[in-house]
N, C-alpha and C positions, 0 to 999 in steps of 0.2 A: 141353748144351741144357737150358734151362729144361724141369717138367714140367709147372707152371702160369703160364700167361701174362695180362694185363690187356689187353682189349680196351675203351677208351672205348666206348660207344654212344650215339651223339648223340640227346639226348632223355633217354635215359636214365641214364645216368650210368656206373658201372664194370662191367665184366665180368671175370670170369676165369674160365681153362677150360685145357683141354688144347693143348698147339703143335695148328697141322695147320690145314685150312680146313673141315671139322667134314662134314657137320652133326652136332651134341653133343646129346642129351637136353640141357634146357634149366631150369633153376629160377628161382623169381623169390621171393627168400628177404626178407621182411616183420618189422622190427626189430619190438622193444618198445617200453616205454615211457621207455628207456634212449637212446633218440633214435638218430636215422640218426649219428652222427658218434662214438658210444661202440664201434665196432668190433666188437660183437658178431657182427653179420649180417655183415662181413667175413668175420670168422674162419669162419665157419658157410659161407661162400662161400669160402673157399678149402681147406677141408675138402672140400666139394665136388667141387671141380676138380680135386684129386690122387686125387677118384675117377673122372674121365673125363666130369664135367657140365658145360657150362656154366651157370656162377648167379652173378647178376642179386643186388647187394647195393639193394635199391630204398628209397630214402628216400622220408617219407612227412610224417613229422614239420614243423610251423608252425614254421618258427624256430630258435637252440639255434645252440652251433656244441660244439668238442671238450672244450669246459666244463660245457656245459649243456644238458641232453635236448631244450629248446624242448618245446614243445605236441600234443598230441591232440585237437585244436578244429578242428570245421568242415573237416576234412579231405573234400578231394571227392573222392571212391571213383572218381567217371567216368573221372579220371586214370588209374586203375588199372587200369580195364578197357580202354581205351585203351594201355595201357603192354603188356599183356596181346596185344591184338591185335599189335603192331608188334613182339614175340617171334616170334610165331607167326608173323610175315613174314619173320624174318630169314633169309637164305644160310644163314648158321652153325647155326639151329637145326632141331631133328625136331620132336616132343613138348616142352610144356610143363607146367611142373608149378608151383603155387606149398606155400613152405614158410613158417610161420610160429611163433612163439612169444610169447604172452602176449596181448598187445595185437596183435601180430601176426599171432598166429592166429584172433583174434577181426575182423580184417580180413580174413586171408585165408577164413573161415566165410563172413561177412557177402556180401564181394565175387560170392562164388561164386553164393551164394543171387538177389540179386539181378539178374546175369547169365540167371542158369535160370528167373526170373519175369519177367522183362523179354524175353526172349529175342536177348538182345546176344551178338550174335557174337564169338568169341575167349577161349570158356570153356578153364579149366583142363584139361590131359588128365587130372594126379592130386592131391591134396590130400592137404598132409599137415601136420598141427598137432602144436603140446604145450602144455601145460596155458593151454588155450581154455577161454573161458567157454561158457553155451549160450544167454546171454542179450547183447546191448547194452547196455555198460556205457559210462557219463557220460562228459566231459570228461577229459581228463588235463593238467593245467598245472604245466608242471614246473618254473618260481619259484615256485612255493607248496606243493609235495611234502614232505612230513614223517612220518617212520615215525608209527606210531599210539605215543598216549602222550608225542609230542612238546609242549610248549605251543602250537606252532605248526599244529600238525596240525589239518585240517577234514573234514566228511564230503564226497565229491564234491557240486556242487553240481546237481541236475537238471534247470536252467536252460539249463548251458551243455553244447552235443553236442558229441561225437568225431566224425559223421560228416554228409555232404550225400552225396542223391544226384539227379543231373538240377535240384538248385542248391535241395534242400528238406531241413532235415532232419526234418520233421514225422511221418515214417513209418518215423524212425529212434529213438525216444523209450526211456533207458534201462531195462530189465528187459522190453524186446522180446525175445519167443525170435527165434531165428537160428534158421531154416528149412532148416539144410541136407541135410535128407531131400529136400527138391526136387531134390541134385543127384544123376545115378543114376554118377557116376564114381567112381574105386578112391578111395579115405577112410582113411587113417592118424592116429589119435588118441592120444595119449600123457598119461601126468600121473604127476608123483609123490605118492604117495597119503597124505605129510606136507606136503603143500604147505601154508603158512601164507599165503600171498598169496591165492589161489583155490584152493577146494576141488577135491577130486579129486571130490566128488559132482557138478561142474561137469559133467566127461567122461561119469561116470557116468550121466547124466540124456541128455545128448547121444547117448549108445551105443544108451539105451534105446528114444530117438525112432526112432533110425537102426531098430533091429532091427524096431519095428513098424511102419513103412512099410517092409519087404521090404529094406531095405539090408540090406546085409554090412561093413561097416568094421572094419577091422584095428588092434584095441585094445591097448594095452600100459600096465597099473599098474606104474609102480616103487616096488618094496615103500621105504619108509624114506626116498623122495628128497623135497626141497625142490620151490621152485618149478623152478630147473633141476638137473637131473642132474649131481654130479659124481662122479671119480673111477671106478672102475670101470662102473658104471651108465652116466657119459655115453659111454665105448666101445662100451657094447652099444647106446645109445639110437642111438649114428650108426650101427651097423653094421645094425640093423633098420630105422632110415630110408634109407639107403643101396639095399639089399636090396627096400625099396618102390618104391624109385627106379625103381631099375633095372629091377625087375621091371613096373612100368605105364609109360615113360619112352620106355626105348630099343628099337629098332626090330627089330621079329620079320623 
């Protein structure tokens, strides 16, 4: 018997989780800027489900296919929170959690925030990030991506948003802090503390807000890592995300 299985979800796109007719703690795992079609959030979704979740590989990205990342532009978050509520209707699912990394966690920040000031039904039950900004960051267009120092390389430009939301992005304008002390649910934050792509002062700054508005969020530096975890580091980074999971997730 398979121990992880694919569940299309109409609307939403793939599933995988444990055989059985659940209900599964539920995640809804938010790529980078590496686009939906680069199999990262895959992998990270089926990591997942051989630990007993079901998660939700949720594409978000303008375009792109298994060559090319496509865009960070004008993406309308309302999808999101909408994809969000129709989790949390599913048969299959208890709790829902979203997870995210890079661009992704700066979505999944974002999303939350304005769920908890809008008061839109179908908020997150836990949140869990790794190396998140604490601000709204520009556009990401990725035919025009070039490491720094490339000849081709530009600064973002702050014309063009990453985000709409109720079809404006006016209030989404980049080096906006991301408010997510508004949300009072369990908060997993991560970063490694040589991150060359975003600072680990990103989190840092994020932890600080959280501690003075009464939050409590469950921080982890990894000494020495990049933007993402590897090799040893990223065993323990799933085994502490994992262990969040389950611990806010699955049903007492």
């Amino acid at each position: 018997m398979l121990q992880v299985v694919n569940r299309p979800l109409s609307g939403l796109g793939q599933s995988y989780g444990p055989p059985g007719d659940g209900p599964f703690p539920t995640v809804m795992v938010l790529h980078g800027s590496e686009g939906a079609w680069s199999g990262y959030s895959y992998l990270t979704a089926a990591i997942l489900a051989a630990h007993g979740f079901l998660a939700v590989p949720f594409g978000y990205s303008v375009g792109g296919d298994v060559w090319n990342a496509g865009d960070i532009r004008d993406v309308a978050l309302d999808r999101t929170a909408e994809a969000l509520a129709e989790l949390h209707a599913l048969p299959l699912s208890s709790k829902v959690g979203l997870y995210g990394i890079s661009r992704g966690a700066e979505h999944a920040l974002l999303i939350t925030t304005l769920m908890v000031r809008d008061g839109v039904p179908g908020l997150p039950d836990a949140v869990a990030v790794h190396a998140a900004p604490d601000v709204i960051c520009g556009a990401f267009i990725g035919a025009s991506c070039r490491d720094s120092g490339d000849p081709g390389w530009r600064a973002w430009d702050p014309a063009e948003r990453a985000w709409t939301w109720r079809g404006s992005s006016d209030a989404l304008l980049p080096t906006t802090p991301i408010e997510i002390e508004r949300y009072g649910g369990p908060l997993f934050l991560s970063h490694g503390t040589r991150d060359a792509m975003w600072s680990v002062a990103m989190t840092q700054r994020l932890e600080a807000r959280l501690l003075k508005a009464g939050r409590t969020p469950e921080v982890h530096l990894l000494a020495g890592q990049d933007h993402s975890p590897h090799g040893a580091d990223e065993n323990e980074h799933h085994r502490r995300l994992i262990t969040f999971l389950r611990r806010t997730l699955e049903a007492t």
